[in-house]
Residue frames as a rotation matrix with the C-alpha (Angstrom) as fourth column:
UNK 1
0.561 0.828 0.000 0.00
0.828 -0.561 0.000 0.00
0.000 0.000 -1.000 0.00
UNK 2
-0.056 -0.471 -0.880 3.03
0.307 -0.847 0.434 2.36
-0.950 -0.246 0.192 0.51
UNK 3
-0.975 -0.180 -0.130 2.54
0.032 -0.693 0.721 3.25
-0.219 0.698 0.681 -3.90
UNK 4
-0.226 0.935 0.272 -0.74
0.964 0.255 -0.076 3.95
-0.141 0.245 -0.959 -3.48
UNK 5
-0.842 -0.234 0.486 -1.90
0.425 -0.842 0.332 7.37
0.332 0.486 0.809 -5.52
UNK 6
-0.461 0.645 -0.609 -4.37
0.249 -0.565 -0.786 9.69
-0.851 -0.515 0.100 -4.37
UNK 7
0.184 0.643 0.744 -6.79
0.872 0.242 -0.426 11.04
-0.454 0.727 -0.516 -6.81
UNK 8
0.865 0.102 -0.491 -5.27
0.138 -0.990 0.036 14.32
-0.482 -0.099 -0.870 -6.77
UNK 9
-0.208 -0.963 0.171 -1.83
-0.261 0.223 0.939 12.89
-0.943 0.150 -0.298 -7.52
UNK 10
-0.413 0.017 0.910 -3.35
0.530 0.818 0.225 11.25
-0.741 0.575 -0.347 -10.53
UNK 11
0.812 0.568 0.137 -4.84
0.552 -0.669 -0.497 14.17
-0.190 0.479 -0.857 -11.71
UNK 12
0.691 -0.578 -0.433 -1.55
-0.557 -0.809 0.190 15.92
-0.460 0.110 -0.881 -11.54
UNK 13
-0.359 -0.777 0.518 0.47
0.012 0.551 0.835 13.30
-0.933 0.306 -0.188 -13.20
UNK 14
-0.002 0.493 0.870 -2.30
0.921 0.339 -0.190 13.29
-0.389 0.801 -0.455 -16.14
UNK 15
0.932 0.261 -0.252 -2.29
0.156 -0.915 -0.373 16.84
-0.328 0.308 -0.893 -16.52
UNK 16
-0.030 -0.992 0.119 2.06
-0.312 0.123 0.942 16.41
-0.950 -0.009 -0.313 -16.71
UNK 17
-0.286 -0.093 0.954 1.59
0.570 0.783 0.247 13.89
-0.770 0.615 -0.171 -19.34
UNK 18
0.478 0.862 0.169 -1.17
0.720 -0.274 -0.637 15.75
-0.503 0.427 -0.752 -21.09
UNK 19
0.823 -0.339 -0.457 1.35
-0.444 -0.884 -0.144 18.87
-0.355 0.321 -0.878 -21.69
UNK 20
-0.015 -0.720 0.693 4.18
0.151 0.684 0.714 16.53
-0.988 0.116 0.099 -22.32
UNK 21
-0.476 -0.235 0.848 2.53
0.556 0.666 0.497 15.29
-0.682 0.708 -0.186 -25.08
UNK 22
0.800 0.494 0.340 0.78
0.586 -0.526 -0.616 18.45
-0.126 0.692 -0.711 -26.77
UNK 23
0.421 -0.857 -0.298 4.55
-0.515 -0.496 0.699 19.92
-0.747 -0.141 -0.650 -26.69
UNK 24
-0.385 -0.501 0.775 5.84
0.101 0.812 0.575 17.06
-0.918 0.300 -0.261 -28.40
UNK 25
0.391 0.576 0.717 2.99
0.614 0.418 -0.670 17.52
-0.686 0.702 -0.190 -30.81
UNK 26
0.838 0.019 -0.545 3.22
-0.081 -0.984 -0.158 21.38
-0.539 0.177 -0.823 -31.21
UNK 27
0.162 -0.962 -0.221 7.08
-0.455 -0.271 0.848 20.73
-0.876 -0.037 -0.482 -32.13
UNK 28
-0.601 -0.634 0.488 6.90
-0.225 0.719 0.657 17.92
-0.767 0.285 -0.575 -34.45
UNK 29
-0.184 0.734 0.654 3.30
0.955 0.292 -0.059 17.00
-0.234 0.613 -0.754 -36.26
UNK 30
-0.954 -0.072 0.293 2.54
0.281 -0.565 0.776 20.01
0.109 0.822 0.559 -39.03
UNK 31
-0.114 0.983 -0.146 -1.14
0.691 0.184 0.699 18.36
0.713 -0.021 -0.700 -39.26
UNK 32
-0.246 0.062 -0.967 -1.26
0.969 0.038 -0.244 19.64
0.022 -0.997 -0.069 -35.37
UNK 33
-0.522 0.062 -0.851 -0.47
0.377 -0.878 -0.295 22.99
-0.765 -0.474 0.435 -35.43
UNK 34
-0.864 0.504 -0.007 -2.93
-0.189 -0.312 0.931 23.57
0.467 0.806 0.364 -38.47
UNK 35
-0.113 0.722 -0.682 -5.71
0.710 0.539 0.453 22.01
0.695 -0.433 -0.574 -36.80
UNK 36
-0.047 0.041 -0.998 -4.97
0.813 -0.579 -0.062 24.08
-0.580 -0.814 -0.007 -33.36
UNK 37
-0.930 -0.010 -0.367 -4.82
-0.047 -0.988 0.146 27.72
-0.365 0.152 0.919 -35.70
UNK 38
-0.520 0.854 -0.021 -8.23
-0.143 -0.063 0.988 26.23
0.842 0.517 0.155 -37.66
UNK 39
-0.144 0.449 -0.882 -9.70
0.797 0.581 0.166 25.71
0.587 -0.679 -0.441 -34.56
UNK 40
-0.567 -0.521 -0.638 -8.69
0.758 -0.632 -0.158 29.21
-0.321 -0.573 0.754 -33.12
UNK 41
-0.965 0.262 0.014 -9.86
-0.214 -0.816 0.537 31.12
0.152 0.515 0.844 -35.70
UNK 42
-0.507 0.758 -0.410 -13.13
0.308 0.603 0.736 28.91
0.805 0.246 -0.539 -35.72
UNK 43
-0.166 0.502 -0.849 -13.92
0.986 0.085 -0.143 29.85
0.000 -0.861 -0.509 -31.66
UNK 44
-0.760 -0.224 -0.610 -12.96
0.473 -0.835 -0.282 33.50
-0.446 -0.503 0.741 -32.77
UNK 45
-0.994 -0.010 -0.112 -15.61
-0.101 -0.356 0.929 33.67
-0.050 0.934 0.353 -35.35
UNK 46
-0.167 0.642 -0.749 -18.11
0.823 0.508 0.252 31.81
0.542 -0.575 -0.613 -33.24
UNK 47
-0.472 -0.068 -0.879 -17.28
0.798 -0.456 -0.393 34.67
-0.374 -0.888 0.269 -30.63
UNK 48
-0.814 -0.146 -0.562 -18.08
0.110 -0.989 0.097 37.46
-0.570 0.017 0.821 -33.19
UNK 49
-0.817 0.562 0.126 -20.64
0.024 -0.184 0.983 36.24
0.576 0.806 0.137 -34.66
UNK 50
0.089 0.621 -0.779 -22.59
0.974 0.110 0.199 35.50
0.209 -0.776 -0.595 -31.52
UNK 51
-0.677 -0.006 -0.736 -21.97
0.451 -0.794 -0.408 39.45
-0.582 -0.608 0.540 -30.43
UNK 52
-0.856 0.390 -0.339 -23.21
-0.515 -0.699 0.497 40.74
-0.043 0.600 0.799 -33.87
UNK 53
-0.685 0.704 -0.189 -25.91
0.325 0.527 0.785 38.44
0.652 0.476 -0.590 -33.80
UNK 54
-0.486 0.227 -0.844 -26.75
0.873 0.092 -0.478 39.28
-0.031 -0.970 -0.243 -30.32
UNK 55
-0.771 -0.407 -0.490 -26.66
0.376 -0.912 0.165 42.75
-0.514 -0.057 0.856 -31.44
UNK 56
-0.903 0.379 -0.204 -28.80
-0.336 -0.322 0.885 42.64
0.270 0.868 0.418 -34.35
UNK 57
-0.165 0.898 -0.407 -31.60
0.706 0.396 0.587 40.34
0.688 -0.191 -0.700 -32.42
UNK 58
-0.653 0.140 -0.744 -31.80
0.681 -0.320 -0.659 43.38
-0.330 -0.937 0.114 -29.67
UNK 59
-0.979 -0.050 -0.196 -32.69
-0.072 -0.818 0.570 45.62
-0.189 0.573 0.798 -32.12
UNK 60
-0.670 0.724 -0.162 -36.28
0.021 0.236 0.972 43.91
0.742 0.648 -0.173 -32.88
């Protein structure tokens, strides 16, 4: 029982790993860091279109 992990510990060892291995990705896989900028742009466009929409439904 003395290697026995807590649930907190496991969370912090997965969260290690977790950056580990999106570092690794970021550095090495092309595919990756296309994906992660289409994805960016995608949440910022989401964001602005929700405001102007927001905007344009107050109006009625």
């Amino acid at each position: 029982m003395a290697n026995q992990v807590t649930s907190l510990t496991h969370i912090i060892k997965a969260a290690g790993y977790y950056y580990k291995r999106t570092c690794r990705c970021l550095a090495v896989k092309a595919a990756f860091r296309q994906k992660l900028v289409v994805a960016m742009l995608a949440i910022i466009l989401a964001m602005w279109l929700n405001d102007r929409i927001g905007v344009i439904g107050a109006d009625c």
